[in-house]
C-alpha angles and dihedrals in degrees: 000000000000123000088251085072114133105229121203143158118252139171119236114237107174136008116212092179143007088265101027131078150172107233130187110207127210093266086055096251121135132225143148122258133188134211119271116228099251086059091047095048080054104048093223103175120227123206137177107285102032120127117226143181104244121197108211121194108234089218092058109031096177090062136060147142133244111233088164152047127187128218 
């Protein structure tokens, strides 16, 4: 994404796909997020629970993608 992304920590509540996800941010809010494609060339699994950075577009708050999880 472009360097004016909002990054934010979430927990991941539910998973649709291999590669989409319901996240619940910090703030509370809800999107959907998909994996990034370092996550993917590395084949790191997510599972429910598990909390992850998001990087949200400004210009699409209810979509982002996941670049990180956390242990």
């Amino acid at each position: 994404m472009a360097k004016d992304a909002i990054k934010m920590v979430g927990k991941v509540v539910k998973s649709f796909s291999t590669r989409e996800y319901q996240v619940e941010l910090e703030n509370k809010m809800t999107i959907k997020a998909t994996v990034s494609g370092k996550i993917n060339l590395h084949s790191i699994r997510i599972l429910p629970g598990d909390i992850v950075d998001v990087e949200i577009s400004p210009y699409d708050l209810s979509q982002g993608r996941i670049v990180f999880r956390h242990k």
